[in-house]
C-alpha positions in Angstrom: 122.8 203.7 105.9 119.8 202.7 104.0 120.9 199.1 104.3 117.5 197.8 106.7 120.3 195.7 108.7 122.4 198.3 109.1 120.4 200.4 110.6 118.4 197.6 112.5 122.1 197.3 114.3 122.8 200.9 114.9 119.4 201.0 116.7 120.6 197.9 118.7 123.7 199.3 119.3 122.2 202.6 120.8 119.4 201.2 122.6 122.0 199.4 124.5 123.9 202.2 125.3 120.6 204.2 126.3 119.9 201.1 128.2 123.6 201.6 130.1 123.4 204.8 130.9 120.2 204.6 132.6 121.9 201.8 134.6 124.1 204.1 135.7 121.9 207.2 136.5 120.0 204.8 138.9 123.3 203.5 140.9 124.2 207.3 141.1 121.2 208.9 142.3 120.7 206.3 144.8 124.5 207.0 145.9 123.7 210.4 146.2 120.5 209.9 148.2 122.3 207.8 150.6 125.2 210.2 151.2 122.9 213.0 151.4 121.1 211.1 154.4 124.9 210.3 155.7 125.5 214.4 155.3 122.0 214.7 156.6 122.6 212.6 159.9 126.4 213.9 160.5 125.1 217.6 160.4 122.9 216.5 163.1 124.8 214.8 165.1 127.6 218.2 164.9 125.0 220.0 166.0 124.0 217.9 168.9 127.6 217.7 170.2 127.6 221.5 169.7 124.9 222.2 171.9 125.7 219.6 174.4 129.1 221.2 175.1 129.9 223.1 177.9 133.5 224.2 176.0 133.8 227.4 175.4 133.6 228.4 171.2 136.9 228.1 169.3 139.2 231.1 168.9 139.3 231.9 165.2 141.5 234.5 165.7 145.0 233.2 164.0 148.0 233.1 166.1 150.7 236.2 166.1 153.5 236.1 163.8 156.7 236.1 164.8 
């Protein structure tokens, strides 16, 4: 490995992959800051419906067995 153009293309090689990966740690965090803000909005708008509601809470009690 102490060929100058050997390592002058292993240092290619992983700058390209850093380079990749960084790529792709950008596309996921902003998918996970947009379904954070989806989350975000939907827990809102559960809440909302649960407030406005005038049904009585859900029975969590499990049925009988037979």
């Amino acid at each position: 490995m102490s060929d100058p153009t050997a390592i002058e293309e292993h240092l290619a090689h992983n700058t390209a992959a850093i380079d990749d990966i960084s790529e792709q740690m950008t596309r996921q965090w902003a998918a996970i800051r947009r379904l954070e803000a989806q989350v975000d909005r939907l827990a809102g708008l559960i809440h909302a419906m649960e407030r406005d509601s005038d049904a009585p809470p859900p029975d969590d009690t499990p049925p009988p067995h037979y």
